[in-house]
C-alpha positions in Angstrom: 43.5 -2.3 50.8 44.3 0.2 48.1 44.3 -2.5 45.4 40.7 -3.1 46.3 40.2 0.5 46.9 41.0 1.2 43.3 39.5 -1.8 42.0 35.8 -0.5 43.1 36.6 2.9 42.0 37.1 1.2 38.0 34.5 -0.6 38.5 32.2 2.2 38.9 33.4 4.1 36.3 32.8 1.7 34.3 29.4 1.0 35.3 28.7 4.9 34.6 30.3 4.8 30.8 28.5 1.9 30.1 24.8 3.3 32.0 26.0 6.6 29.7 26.2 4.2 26.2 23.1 2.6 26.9 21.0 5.6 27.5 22.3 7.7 24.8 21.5 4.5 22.2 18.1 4.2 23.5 17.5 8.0 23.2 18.7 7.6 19.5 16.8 4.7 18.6 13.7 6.4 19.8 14.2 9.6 18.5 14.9 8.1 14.7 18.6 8.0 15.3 20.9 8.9 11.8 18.8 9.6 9.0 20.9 9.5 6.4 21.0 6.1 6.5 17.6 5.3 6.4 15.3 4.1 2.6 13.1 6.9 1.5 10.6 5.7 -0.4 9.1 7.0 -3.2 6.5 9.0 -3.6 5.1 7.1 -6.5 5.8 3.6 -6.9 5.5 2.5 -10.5 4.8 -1.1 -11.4 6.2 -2.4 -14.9 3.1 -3.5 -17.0 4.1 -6.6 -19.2 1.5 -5.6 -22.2 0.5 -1.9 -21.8 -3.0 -1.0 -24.0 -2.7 2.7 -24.0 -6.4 4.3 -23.7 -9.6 2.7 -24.9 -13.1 3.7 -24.7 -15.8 1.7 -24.0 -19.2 2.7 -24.3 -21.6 2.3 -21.7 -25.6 2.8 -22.0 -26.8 5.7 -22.2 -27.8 7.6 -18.3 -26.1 4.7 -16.7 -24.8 5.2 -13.6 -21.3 2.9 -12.0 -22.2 1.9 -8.7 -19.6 -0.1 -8.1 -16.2 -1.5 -9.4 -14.3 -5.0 -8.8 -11.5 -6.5 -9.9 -11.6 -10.2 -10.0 -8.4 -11.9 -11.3 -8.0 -10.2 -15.2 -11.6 -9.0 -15.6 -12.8 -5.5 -14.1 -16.9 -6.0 -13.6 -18.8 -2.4 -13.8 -22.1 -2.8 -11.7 -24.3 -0.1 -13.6 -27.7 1.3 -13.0 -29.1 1.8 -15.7 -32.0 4.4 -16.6 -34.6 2.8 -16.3 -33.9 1.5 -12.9 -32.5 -1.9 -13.7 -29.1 -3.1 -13.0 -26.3 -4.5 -15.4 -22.7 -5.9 -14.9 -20.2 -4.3 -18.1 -17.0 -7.2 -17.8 -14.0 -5.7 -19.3 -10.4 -7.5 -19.8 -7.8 -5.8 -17.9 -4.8 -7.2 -20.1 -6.6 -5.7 -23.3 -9.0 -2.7 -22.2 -11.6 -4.7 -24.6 -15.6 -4.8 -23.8 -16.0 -9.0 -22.8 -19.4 -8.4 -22.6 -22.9 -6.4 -20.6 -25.0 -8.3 -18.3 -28.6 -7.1 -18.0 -30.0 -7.8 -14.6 -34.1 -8.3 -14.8 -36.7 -10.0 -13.1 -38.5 -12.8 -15.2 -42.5 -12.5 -15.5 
């Protein structure tokens, strides 16, 4: 009888240390647990550009206004208004920074 006796008594106390482990883990996964081991990541990130063009300028008509930007595969497209009201796409080559081309939008009479 005080085999058994002893037997539950272990048995408890281990069923108390291992309630205590498990809490204590779940309380430090929740709260973030160690820090130190976590990745910080940066506050930039910088991507490597394979052929870099420094700064260009590229001249748009004059009062036009960019409504709009896109980037479609290596071309940025500029949707201007211009001043008089009509509309024009300016295509520019994002490897180079060169001028491809301006697209006047009109209406045919």
């Amino acid at each position: 009888m005080r085999g058994l006796k002893g037997l539950v008594i272990g048995m408890g106390v281990l069923i108390v240390v291992g309630l205590t482990v498990v809490i204590v883990t779940v309380i430090k996964r929740y709260d973030g647990g160690d820090n130190s081991k976590a990745v910080k990541s940066p506050a930039v990130v910088s991507v490597p550009v394979e052929h870099g063009f420094g700064e260009k300028r590229i001249q748009v008509p004059k009062g036009a206004k960019i409504t709009e930007t896109i980037l479609e595969g290596k071309r940025l497209i500029v949707r201007l208004e211009l001043s008089d009201g009509a509309q024009a796409f300016l295509l520019i080559d994002v490897n180079t920074g060169q001028r491809i081309g301006l697209i006047r939008l009109g209406s045919s009479q």
